[in-house]
C-alpha positions in Angstrom: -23.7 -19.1 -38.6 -23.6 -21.1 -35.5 -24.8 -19.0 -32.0 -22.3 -20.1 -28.9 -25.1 -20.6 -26.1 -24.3 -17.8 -23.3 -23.3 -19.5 -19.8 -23.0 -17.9 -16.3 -19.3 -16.3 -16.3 -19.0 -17.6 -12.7 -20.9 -21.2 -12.8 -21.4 -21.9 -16.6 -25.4 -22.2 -16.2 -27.2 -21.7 -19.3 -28.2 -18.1 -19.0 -32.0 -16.6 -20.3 -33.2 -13.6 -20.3 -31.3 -10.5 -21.9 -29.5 -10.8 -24.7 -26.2 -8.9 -22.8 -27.0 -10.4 -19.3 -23.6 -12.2 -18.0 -24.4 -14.0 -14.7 -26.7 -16.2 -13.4 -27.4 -14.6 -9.7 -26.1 -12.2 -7.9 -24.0 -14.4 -6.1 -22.5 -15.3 -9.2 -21.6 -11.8 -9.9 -20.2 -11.0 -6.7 -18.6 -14.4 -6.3 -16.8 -13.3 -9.7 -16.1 -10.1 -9.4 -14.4 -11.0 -6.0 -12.0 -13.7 -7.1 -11.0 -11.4 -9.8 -10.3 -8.8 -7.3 -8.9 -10.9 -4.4 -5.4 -9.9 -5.4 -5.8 -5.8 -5.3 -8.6 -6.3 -2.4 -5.5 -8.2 -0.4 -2.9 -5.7 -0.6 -5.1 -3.0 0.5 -6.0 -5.1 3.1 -2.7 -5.6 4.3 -1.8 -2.2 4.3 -5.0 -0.9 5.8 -4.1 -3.5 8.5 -0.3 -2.4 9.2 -1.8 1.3 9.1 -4.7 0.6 12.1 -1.9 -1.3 13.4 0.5 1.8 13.4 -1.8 4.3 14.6 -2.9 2.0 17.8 0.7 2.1 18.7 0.9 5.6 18.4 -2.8 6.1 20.2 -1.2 4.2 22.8 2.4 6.3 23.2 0.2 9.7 22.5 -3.2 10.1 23.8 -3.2 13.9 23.9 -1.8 14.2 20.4 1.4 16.6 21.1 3.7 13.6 22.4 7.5 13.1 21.1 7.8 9.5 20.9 11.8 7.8 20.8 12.3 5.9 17.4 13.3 2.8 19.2 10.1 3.0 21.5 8.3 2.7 18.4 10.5 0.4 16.9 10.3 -1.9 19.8 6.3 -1.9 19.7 6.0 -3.0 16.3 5.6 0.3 14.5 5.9 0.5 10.8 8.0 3.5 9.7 7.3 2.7 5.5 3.5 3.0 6.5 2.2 6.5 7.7 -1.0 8.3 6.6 0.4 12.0 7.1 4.0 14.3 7.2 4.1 17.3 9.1 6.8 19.8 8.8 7.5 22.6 11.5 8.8 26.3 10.6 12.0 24.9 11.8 12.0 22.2 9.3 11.3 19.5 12.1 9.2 16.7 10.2 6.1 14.6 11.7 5.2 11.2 10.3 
């Protein structure tokens, strides 16, 4: 039976050592292990970033925290209303994004 030679995941260097190791270096292994995550690490990303984003605008309308803020203000600063972090709803069913 023929043995395949084991090579780096990331570079394809021979690899010694452990029979189950898989990278070279741990550059290697991060450098992997981020390029096969780059497409879930960028959407969180961008949504992390619309969410700072959205609460700077609010920080900026609202600095003592108990401010009513027109729709159209919000709209007009940039604010993203498909990207909020919490809902509030009053006892007389008013709701809080």
């Amino acid at each position: 039976m023929h043995r395949q030679a084991r090579v780096c995941l990331e570079c394809g260097t021979p690899l010694t050592g452990r029979s189950d190791k898989k990278f070279c270096s741990d550059y290697c292994r991060n450098a992997y292990h981020n390029r096969k995550n780059r497409e879930t690490n960028s959407l969180v990303r961008r949504i992390n970033a619309r969410l700072r984003k959205n609460h700077r605008i609010l920080s900026s309308f609202n600095p003592d925290g108990k401010t009513k803020i027109p729709r159209r203000k919000l709209t007009d600063a940039g604010f993203d209303f498909d990207y909020y972090t919490s809902c509030y709803r009053t006892r007389k069913g008013e709701v809080y994004h």
